[in-house]
N, C-alpha and C positions, 0 to 999 in steps of 0.2 A: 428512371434512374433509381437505383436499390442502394443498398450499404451491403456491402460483399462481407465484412468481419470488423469486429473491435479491436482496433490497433494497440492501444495503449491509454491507461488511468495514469495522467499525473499528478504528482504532490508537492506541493513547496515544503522544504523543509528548514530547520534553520541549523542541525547537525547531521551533514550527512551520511557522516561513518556510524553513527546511533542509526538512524533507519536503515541502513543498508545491512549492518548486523541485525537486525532484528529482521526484515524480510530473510535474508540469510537461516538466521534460527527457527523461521518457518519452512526452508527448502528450496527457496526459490535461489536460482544460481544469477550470477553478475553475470548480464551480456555484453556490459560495454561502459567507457567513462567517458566524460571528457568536457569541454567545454566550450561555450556561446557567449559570440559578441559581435557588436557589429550589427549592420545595416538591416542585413535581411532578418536576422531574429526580431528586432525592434522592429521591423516594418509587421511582421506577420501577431507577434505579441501585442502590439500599440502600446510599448514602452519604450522610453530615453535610458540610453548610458547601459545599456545592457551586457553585464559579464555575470554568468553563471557557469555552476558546472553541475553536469548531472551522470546519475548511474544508472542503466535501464537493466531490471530486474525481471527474472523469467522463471516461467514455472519448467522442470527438466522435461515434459513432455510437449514442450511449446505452447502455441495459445496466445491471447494477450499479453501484453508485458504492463510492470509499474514503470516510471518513470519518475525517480526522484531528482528533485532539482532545489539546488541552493543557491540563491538571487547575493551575490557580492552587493551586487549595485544594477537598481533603484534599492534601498532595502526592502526587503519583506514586510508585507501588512499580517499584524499580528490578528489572528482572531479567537476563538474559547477552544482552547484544548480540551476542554474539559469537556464539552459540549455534550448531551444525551445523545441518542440516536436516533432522537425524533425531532432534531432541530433543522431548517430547511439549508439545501445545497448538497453536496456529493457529501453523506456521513460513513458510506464502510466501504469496502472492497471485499469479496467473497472465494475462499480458494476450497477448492473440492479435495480431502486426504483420506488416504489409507486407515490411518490407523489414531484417530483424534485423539483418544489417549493419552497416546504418547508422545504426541505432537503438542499436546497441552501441557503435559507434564516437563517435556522438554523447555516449554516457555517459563513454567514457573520456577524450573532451576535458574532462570536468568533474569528473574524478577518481575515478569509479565505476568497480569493474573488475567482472569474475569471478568468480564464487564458486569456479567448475571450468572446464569448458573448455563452449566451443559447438558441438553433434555435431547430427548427424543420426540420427533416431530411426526407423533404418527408410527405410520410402517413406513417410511422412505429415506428420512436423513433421521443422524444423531448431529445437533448443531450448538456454537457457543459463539459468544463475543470476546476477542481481547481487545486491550487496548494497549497501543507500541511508541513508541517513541512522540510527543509534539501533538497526543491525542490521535494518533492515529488509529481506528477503529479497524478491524480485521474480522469477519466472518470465516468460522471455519465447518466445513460442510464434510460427511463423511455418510456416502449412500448406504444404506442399509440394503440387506440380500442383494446386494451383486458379486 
């Protein structure tokens, strides 16, 4: 038994028109909204009282998807937004772009900076860190000579 592909990265969020525009100002289009509740979420989650809604977000070339989701009820467990990117658990998600530049530059019209600085890694990627909405960490990867 193999793993045939990576379905989807979810995220709890606690505003999810904030993360949705912000994966949005990276590129990624809205696949779909809607919302959970009920038996079988709660059985397969192992939570009570379960109503959330979520947005599954997509790169235009397909791929994995994000998956954001906002917990009405149980409420959400707060943990360190702030957190480094060395601290243990899922800390970034990683999208491969065109033209990182402008892709950055576009973030920073909207408030989004840097986590550290934008280098080049070698001869293969130019790469940086943001960080989005609830701490949400973002790698963004742009292959060199192809």
């Amino acid at each position: 038994m193999a793993i045939k592909r990576m379905e989807h990265v979810g995220i709890v969020v606690e505003d999810l028109g904030a993360a949705v525009e912000f994966f949005e100002a990276l590129g990624l289009e809205t696949g779909g909204t809607g919302q959970v509740e009920g038996d079988l979420p709660e059985r397969i989650i192992g939570l009570e009282d379960v109503k959330a809604e979520l947005a599954m977000m997509r790169a235009p070339e397909g791929g994995a998807e994000v998956e954001l989701v906002k917990f009405h009820s149980p409420p959400m467990q707060r943990g360190d937004s702030g957190a480094a990117s060395n601290f243990s658990g899922l800390r970034h998600v990683s999208f491969l772009v065109d033209d990182i530049d402008a892709v950055v530059e576009g973030l920073n019209e909207r408030g989004v900076e840097l986590v550290g600085e934008l280098v080049r890694y070698g001869n293969s990627y130019r790469l940086c860190y943001v960080r989005g909405p609830e701490g949400i960490i973002v790698e963004l990867a742009e292959k060199l000579g192809s």
